[in-house]
VEXMI-136120 format. One record per residue: x, y, z of N, C-alpha, C in turn. Coordinates in steps of 0.001 Angstrom, whole numbers, plus 500000, padded with zeros to 6 digits. Layout:
REM residues N
XYZXYZXYZ/...
***
This chain:
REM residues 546
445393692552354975446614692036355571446658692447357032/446729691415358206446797691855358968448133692110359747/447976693063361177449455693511361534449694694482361213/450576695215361948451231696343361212452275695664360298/451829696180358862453311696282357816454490697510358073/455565697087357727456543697652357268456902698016355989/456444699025355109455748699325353515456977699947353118/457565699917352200458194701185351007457730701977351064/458281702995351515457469704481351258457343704802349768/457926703993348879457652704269347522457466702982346925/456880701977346455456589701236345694456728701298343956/457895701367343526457551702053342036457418700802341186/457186701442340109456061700866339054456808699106338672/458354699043338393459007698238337825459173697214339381/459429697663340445459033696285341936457884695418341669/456753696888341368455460695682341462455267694738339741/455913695437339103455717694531337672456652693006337774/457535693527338591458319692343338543457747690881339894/457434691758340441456702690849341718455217690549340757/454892691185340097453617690155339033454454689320338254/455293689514337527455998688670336746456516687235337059/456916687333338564457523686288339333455808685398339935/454970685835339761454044685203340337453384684275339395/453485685168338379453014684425337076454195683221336254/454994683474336423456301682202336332455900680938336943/455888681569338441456268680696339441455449680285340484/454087681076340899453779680996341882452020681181341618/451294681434340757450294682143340297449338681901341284/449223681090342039448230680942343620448210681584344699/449466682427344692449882682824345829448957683843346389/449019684198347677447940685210348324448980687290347419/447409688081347382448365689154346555448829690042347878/449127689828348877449807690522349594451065690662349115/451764692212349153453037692870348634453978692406349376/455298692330349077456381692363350093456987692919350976/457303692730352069457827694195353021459192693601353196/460383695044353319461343694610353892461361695632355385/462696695169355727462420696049357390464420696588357073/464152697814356729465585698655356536466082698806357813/467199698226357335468288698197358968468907699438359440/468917699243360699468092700995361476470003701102361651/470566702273361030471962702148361475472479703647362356/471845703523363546472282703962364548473148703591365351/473997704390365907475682703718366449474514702716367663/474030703430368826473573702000369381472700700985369105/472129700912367855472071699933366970473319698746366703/473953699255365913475594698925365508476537698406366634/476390699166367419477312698466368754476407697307369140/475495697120369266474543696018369873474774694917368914/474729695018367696474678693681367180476516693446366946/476801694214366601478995693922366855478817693397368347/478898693509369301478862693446370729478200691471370429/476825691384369736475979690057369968477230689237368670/477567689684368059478529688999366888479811688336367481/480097689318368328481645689188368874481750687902369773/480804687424370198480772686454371198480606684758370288/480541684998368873480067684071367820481705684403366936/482035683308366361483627682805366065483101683543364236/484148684227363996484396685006362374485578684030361482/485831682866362301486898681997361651486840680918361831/487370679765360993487294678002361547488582678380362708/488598677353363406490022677849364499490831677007364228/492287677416364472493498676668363974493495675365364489/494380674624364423494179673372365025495273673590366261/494897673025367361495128672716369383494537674530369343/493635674715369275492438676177369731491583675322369848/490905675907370920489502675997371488488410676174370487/487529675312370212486284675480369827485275676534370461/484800677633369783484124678756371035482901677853370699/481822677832371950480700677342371645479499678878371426/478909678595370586477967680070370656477429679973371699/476817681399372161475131681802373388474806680514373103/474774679799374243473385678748374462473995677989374667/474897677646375706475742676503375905474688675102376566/475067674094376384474209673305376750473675673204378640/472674673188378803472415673452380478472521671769380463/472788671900382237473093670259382643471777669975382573/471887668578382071471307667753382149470586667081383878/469784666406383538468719666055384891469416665328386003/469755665447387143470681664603387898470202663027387690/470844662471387789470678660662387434469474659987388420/469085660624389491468063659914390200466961661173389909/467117661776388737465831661805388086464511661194388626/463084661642389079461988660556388261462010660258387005/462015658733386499461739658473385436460126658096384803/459709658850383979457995658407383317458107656986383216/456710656725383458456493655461383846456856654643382604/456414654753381263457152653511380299456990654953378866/457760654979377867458275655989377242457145655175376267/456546656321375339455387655669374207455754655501373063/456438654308372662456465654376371410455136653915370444/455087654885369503453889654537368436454976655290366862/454528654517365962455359655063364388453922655999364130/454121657382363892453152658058363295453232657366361888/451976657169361143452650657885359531452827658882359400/453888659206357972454607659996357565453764661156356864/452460661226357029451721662242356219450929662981357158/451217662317358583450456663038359390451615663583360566/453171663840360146454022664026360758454043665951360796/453758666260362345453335667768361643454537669068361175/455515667952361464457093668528360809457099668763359446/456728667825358925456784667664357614455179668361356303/454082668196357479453195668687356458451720669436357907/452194670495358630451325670952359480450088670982358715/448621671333359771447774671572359285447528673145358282/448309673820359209448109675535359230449772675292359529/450261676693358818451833677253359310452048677333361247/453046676590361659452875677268362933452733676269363905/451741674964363316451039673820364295452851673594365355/452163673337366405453516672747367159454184671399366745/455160671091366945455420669353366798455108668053367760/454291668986369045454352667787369904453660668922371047/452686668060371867451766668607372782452477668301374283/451520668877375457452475669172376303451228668815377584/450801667761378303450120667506379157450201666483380383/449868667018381410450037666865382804451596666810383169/452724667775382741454104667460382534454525666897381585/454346666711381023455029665630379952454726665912378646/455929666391377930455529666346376254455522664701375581/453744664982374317454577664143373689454795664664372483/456266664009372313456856664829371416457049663843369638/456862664033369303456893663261367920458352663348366756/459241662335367305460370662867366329460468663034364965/461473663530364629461636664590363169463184663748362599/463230663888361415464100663336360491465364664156361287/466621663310361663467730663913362041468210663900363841/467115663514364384466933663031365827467760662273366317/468293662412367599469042661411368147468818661670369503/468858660650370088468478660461371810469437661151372268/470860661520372043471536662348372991471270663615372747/470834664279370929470827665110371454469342665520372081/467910664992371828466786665213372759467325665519373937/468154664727374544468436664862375854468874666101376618/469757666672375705470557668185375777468954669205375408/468189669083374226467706670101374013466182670116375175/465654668876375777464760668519376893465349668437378154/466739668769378327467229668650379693466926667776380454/467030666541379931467027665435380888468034664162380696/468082663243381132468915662358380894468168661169379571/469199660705379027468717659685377529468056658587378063/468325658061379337467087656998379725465528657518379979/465457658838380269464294658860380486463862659344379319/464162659094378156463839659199376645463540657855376226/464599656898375680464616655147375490465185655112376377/464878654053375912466075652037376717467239652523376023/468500652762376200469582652833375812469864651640375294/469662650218376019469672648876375032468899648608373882/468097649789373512467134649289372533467476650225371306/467609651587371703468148653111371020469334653352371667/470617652750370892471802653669371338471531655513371426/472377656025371811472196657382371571472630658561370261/473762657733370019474135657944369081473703657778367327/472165656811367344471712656723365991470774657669365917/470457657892364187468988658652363821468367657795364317/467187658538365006465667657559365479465153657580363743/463650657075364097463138656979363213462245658237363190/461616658735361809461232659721362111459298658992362447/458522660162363115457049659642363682457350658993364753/458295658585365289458255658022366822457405658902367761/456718658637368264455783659154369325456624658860370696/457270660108371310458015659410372620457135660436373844/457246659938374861456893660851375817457967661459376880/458609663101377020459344663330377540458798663813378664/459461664229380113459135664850381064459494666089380601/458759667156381164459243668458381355459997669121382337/460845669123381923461888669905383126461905671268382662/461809671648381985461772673653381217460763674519381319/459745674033381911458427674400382294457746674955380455/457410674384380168457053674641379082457112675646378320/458253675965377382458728676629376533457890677405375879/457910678698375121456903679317374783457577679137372790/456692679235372235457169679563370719457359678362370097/456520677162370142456736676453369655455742675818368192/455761676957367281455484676709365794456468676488365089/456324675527364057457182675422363167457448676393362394/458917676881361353458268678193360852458662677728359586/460175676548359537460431676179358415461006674642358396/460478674217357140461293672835357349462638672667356979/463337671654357969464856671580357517465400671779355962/464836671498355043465150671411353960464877672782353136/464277673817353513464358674950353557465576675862353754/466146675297354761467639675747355233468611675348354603/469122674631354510470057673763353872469882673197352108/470467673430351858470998673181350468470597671622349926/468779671647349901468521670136349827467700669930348120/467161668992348002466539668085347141465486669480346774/465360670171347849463691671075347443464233672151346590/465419671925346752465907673536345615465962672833343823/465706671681343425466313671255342562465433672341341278/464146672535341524463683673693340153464197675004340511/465029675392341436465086676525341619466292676966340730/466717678005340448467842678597339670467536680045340442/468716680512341081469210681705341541469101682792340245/469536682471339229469909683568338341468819683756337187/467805682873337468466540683136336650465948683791337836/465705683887338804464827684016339675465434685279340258/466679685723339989466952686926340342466596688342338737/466878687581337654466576688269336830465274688715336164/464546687731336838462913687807336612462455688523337200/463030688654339029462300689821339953463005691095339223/464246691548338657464344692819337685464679693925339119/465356693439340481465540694047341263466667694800341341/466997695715342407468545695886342348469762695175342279/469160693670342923470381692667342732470554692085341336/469724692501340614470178692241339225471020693019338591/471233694332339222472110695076338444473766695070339520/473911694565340497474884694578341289475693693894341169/476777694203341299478283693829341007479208693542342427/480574693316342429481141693606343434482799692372343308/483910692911344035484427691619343899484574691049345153/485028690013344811485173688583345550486134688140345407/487091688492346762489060687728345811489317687895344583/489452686925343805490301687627342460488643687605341787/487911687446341949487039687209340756486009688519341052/485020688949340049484335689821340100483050689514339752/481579689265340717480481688702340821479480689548341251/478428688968339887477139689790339673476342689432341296/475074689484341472474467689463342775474162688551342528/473445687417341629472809686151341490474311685393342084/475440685902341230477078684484341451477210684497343086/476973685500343686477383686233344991476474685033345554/475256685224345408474110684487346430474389683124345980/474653682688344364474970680842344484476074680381344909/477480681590345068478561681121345492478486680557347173/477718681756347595477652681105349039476796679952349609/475637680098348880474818678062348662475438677490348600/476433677622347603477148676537347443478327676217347966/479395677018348584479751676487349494479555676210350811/478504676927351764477610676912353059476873675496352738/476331675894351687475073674511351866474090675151352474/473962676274352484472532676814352655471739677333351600/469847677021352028469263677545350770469431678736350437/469506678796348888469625680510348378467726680554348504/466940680251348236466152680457348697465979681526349910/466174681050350885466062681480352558467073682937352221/468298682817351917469368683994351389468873684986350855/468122684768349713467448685776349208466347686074349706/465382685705350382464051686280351084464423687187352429/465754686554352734466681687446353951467028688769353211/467696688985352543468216689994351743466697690992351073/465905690357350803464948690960350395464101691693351275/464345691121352680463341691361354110464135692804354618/465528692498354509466330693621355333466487694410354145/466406694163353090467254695380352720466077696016351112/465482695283350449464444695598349467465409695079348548/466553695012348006466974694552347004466995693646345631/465863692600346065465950691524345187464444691952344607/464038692446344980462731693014344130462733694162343479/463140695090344460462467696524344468464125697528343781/464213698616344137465035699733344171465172700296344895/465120700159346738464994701026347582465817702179347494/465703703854347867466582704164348490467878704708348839/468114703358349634469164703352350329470465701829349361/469832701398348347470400700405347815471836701019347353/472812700177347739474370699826347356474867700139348454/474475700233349916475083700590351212476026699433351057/477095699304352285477893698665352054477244697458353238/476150697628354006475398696483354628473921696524354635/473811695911353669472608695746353354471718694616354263/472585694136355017472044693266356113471824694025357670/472843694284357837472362695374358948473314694931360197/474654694245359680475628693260360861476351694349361141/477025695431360335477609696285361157478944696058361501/479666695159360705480880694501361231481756695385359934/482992696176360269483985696698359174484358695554358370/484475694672359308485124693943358221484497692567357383/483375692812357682482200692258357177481285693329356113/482011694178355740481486694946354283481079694372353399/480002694908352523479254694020350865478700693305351071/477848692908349965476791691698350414477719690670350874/478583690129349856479376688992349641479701687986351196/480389689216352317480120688909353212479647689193354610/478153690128354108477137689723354891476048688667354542/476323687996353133475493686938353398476293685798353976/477771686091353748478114684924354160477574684939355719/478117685818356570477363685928357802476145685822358140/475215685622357290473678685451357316473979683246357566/474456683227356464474758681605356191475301680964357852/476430681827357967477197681325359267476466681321360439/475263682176360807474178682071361801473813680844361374/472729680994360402472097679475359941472955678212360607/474072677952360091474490676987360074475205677272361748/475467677720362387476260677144363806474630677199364726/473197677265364627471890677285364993471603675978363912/471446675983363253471245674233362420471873673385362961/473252673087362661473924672327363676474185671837364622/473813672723365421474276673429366833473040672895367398/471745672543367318470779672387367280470213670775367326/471398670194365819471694669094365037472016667828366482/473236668838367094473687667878368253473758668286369368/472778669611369729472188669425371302473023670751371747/474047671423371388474964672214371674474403673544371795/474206673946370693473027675170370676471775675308371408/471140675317372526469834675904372860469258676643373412/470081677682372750469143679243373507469776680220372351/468966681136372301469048682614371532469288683133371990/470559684348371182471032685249372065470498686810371275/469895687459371858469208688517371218470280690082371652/469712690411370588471012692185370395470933693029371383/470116692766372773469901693496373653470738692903375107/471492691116374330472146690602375600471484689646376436/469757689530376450469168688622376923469094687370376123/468831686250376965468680685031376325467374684008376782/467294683519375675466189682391376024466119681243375393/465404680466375926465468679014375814464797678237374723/465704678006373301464489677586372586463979676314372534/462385676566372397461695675102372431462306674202372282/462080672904372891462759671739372271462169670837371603/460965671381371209460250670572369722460840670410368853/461043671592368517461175672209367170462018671686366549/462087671916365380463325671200364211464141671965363648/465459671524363270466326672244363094466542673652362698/465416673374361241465258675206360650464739675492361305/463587675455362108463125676658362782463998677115363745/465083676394364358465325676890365677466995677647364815/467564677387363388467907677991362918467886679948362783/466242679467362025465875680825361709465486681705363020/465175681270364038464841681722364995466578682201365646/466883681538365403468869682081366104469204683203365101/468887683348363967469184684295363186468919685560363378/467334685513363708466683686804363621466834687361365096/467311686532366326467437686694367709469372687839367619/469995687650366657471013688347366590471123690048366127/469969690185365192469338691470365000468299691980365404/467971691176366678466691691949366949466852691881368954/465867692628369257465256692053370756464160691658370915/464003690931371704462828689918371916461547690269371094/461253691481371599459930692020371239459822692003369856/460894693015369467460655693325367812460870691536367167/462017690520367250462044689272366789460815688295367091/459938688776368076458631687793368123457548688447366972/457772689580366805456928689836365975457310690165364472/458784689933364136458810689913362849458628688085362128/458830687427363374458580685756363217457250685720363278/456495686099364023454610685859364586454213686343363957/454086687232363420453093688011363235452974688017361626/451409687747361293451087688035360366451773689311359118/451985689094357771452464690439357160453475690399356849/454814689595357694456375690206358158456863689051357373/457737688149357956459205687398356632458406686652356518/457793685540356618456910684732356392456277684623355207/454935685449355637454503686458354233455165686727353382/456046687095353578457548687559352482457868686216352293/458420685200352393458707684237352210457846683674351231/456790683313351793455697682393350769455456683446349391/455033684784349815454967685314348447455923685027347647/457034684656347626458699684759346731458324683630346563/458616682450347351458402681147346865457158680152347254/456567680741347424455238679396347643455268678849349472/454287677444348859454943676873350469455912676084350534/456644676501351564457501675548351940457235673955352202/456091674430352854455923672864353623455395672136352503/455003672343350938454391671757350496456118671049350238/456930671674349403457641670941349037458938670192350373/458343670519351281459124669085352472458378667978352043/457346668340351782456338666423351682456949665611350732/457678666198349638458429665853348570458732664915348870/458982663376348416459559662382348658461141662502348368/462247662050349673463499662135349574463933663397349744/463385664109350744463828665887351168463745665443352325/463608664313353259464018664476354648465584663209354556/466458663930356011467273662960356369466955661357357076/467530660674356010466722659126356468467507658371357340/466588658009358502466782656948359897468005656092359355/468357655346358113469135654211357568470176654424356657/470747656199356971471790656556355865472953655793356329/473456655152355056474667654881355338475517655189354350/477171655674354522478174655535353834478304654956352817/478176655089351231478940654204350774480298654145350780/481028653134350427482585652728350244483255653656349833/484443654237351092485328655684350529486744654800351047/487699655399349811488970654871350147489430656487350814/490876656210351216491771657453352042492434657929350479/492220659367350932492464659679349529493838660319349047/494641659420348823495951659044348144496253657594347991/497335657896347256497482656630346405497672655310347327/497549654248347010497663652537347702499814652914348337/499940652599349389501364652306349462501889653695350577/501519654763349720501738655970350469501699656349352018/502802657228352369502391657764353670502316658710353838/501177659368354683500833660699354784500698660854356185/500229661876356646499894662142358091498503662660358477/497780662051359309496616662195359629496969663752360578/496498665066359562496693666508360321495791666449361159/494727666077361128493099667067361593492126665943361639/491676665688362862490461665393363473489586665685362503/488183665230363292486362665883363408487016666980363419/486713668366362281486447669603362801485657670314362140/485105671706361623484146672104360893484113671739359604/483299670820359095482887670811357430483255671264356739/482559672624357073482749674479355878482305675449356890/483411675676357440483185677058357926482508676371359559/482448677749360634482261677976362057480840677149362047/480918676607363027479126676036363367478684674720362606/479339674544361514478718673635360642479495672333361041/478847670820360818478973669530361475480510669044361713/480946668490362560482335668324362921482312667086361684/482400667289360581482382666154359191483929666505358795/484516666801359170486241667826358172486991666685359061/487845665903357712488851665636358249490078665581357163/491700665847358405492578666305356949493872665713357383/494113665593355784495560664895355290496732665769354753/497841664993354858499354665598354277500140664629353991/500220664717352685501639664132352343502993663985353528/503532663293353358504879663295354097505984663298352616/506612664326352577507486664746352191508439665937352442/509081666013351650509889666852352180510079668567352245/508686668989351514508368670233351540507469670584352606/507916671756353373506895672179354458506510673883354089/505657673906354805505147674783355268503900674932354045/503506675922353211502613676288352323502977676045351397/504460675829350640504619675252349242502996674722348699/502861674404347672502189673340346556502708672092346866/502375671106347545502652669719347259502900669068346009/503585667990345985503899667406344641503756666227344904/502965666000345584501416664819346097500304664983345824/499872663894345592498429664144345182497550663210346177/496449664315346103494433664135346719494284662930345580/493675661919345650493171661143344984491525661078345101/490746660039343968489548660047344658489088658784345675/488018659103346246488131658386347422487175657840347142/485947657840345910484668656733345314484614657171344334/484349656780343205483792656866341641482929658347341731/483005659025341231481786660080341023481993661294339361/480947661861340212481520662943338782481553664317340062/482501664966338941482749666844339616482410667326339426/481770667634340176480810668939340025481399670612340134/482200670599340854482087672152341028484180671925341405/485054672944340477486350672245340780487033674206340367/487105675010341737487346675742342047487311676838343321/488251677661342906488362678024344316488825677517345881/490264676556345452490443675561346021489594674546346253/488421674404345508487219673030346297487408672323345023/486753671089345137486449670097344366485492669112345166/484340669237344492482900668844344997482729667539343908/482744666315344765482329665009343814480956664377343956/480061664671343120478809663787343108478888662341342874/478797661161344022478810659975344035477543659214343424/476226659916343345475565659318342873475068659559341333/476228660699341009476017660907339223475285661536339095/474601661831339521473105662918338842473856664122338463/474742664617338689475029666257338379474226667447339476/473739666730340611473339668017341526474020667525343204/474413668760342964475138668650344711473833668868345553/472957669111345166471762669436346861471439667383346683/471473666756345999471297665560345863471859664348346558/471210663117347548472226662415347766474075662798348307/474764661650348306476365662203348754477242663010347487/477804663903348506478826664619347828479772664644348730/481100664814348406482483664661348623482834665769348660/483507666835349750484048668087349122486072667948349685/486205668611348557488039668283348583487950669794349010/489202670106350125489438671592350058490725671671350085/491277672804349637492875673600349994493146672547348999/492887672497347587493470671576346448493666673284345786/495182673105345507496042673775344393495228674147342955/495227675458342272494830675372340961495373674543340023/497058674160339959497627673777339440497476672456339222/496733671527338286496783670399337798495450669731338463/494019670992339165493614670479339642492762669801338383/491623669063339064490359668052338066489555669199337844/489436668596336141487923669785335930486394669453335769/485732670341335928484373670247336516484209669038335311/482990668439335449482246667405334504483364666528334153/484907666156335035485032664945334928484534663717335658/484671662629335060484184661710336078485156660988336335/485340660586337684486835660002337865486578658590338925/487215657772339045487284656469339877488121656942340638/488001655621341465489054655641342776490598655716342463/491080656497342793492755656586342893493068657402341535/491878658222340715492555658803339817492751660343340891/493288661282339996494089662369340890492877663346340808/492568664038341815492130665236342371492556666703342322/494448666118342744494761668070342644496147667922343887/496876668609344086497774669302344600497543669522346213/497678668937347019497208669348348673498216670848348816/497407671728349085498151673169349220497294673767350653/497700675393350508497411676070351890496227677027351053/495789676890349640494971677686349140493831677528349533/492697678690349509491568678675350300491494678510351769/490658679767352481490731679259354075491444679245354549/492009679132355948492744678967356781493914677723356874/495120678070356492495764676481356752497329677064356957/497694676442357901499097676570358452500602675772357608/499699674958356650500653673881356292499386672987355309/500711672937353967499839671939352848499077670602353146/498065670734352701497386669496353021495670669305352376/495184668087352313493981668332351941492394667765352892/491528668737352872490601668626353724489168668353352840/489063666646353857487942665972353147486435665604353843/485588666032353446484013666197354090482989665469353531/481653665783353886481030664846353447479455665499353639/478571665455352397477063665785352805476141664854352088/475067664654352282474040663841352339472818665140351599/472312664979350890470950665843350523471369667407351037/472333667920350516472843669349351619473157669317352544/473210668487353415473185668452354995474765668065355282/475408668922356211477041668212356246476542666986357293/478034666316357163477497664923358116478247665012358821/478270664647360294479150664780361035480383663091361102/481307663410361003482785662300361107482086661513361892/481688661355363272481667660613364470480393660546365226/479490660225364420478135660247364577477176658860364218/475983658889364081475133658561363741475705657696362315/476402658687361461476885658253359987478328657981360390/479155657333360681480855657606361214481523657193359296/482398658550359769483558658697358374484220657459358577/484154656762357256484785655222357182485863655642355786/487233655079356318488019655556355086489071654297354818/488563653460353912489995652230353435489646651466354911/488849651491355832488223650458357091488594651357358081/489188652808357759489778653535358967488510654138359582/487887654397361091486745655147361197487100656065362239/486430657294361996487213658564362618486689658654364002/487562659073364965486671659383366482487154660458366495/486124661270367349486066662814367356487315662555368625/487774663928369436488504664217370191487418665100370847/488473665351372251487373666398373103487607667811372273/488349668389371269488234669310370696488582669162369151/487979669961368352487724670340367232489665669978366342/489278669493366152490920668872365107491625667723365899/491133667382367130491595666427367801490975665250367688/491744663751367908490562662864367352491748661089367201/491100660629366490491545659610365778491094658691364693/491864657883363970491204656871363116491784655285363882/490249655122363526490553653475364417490261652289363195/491013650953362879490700649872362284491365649108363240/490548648005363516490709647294364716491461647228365034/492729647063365862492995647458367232494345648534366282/494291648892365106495683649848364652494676651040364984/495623652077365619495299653369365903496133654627365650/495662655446364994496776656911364017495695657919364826/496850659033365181496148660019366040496744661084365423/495670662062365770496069663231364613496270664036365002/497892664621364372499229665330364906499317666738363816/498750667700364277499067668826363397500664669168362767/501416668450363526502379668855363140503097667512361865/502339666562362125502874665298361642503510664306361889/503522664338363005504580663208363959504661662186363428/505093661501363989504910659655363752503770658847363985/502680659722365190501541659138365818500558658950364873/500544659894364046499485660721362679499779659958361422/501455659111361132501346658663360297500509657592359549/500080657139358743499356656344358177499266655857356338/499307654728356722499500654130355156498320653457354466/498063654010353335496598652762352763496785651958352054/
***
């Protein structure tokens, strides 16, 4: 093995039986290199450094008329308009088997080469000319024809384009993971958290803890937050396993109250430091998604510029590990032979084999199916809330929210009802959520799902019903999350992936289609020329009838 490892000073007998056990399940090809984790060094200037790199990154969705904080890496301007433009932009369709996003030769290959100035860069499932533009610093014409590629659609993926270099050529540009790695997609469908935690026979098999009213083993802990993040437990647990030895082994130091190494009081227990593991992921996925995010901010305060090849997870995982580390030590727990990687593939195999998977990338031609506004035909409610976060800080401006108009305010329980807004079945109908699978299969990493939030326990729908349009959902309340006033908040994902309201995919509701605002809850719904603008408080402007 090459590199310096980072070893257990004790390896005991029941880690390595169980790391044979899991190989022989699951993996029996795998290379026999051991696992390393890297124990989080908790020295006060340790601790102040990453609180200090945290503090500048949002611990809450923000109320509605607040400021959206943007994380480290605000977008740099773009190329002044009398730019040189490259002489004619190359389009060629790679095939899809030689796309090195999707199936590199070796771990690492770049996505796109870089000669006499000019990358060419080969797009990736999820692409859009505005945001290339933000993450290549240049303007969208010298990408396409704007008459030919609005900016606003998925390209196709294998487009061969040729960009100028304005960044002087970025350093770090291997792939490390594919999008679907990150996010809560199609590639998790053999996976099970709670076989795969009980098979490794680690400390997280014996760990407990609560969670609001409920009280959750370490497997519920790690699927609760998949499942509402939409990030892979996969990636969750090889994180947890890297920092802290837990999911294999017995380190130690096991049952600290941060086993991640964030350092935040009020970020105690796994519960939520993974959620904080998730919340990196996702405002670096996203953030990434639409050009907003591009630079790392590392625990020492410096920043840098990440590649603009790269695809979403990597520049994800790369924002992650840039929050606990400094440069040096984060290039080499990413590079270097031995370190998470290694750890990674040993736990689960390759990644990249299962991106090749047919239907694990986001496709150029997603569209909407048919969603009504979800309450009843006749009704009036008030359009509360814009485009704003999905689930949680960072993740796609896809959230948009409703209220009854009646005569109860503030947090009461409504005595209105969420209706459904397409045929599906329920999948998951707690904890204020209600998650609807539209295409029936019974898996949320699958195709569209619907998520209802701040729905009341009281009279909500239970899991494995299947319900049509306009049957009832649940109670619009202030339960779960942040909410000033009853109401219900409705989203939208594709294969794991949240979708953003005012994008590429635009939220279509009863013919209403949402436009973002210049800030996060601000916005509108447009059907030709009728226009409802959305009034936190409920005005008259916000009202709306379906």
């Amino acid at each position: 093995m090459k590199g310096k490892l980072l070893l257990f000073h004790k390896i005991n007998k029941r880690r390595a039986a169980a790391l044979l056990l899991l190989f022989v399940i699951s993996f029996s090809a795998l290379a026999c290199n051991l696992p390393i984790f890297v124990t989080p060094v908790a020295t006060p200037d340790t601790r102040e450094a990453v609180r200090q790199t945290l503090a500048a990154r949002l611990f809450a969705t923000p109320l509605a008329g607040q400021t959206q904080v943007v994380p480290p890496g605000a977008a740099t301007p773009a190329a002044p308009l009398d730019a040189p433009m490259p002489a004619l932009p190359i389009i060629t369709l790679v095939p899809a088997t030689e796309l090195p996003e999707l199936r590199p030769v070796t771990p690492g290959v770049p996505a796109s080469t870089l000669e006499n100035g000019t990358f060419r860069y080969i797009t990736q499932p999820g692409d859009t000319v505005a945001a290339l533009a933000l993450r290549f610093n240049v303007n969208p014409e010298q990408i396409l024809d704007p008459a030919l590629f609005p900016s606003q659609i998925y390209l196709p993926a294998g487009l061969l384009l040729a960009i100028p270099d304005t960044l002087g050529a970025p350093e770090f540009s291997q792939a490390l993971l594919p999008d679907g790695e990150v996010v809560y997609s199609p590639a998790t469908l053999d996976f099970s958290v709670e076989e795969y935690v009980r098979a490794a026979g680690g400390f997280l098999s014996t760990y407990s803890e609560p969670v609001e009213a409920d009280h959750l083993t370490g497997a519920q802990i790690i699927q609760r937050v998949a499942d509402e993040t939409s990030i892979n437990p996969r990636l969750l647990l090889a994180f947890l396993e890297y920092r802290s030895g837990w999911v294999l082994g017995f380190p130690e130091t096991a049952g600290g109250v941060f086993p991640i190494g964030f350092y935040a009081n009020q970020y105690s227990g796994l519960y939520k430091e993974i959620t904080l593991v998730a919340r990196q992921l996702t405002i670096a996925y996203y953030g990434w998604r639409s050009g907003k995010v591009l630079e790392l901010g590392f625990v020492d305060r410096t920043q840098q510029r990440i590649n603009p090849t790269l695809n979403a997870g990597t520049a994800a995982v790369q924002y992650l590990f840039a929050v606990l580390n400094n440069p040096a030590e984060w290039q080499k727990q990413l590079y270097e032979d031995g370190r998470f990687f290694t750890l990674y593939t040993e736990m689960f195999g390759d990644p990249w084999q299962r991106a090749s998977a047919p239907g694990a990338a986001l496709p150029d031609n997603l569209a909407q199916p048919a969603l009504e506004l979800p309450f009843n035909s006749g009704e009036r409610w008030s359009f509360t809330g814009g485009p704003h976060a999905a689930w949680g800080v960072g993740s796609a401006l896809g959230g948009l929210d409703f209220a009854p108009v009646i005569t109860q305010i503030g947090c009461q329980v409504s005595t209105g009802w969420a209706t459904a807004a397409a045929p599906g079945l329920v999948l998951r109908s707690d904890n204020a959520q209600v998650t609807i699978d539209l295409d029936g299969d019974g898996r949320e990493q699958t195709g569209w799902v619907l998520l209802y939030m701040h729905v009341a326990a009281k009279d909500r729908v239970a899991p494995g019903t299947y319900v049509n349009v306009n049957d009832r959902i649940g109670h619009p309340s202030c339960e779960g999350g942040v909410s000033t006033g009853a109401h219900v908040h409705l989203a939208r994902k594709y294969n794991g992936e949240w979708i953003a309201a005012d994008g590429p995919v635009p939220f279509v509701l009863s013919g209403w289609r949402a436009n973002a605002g210049l800030r996060a809850y601000q916005g509108r719904l447009v059907r030709g020329e009728q226009v409802v603008t959305a009034q936190p408080d409920g005005s008259h402007t916000s009202l709306i009838i379906r």
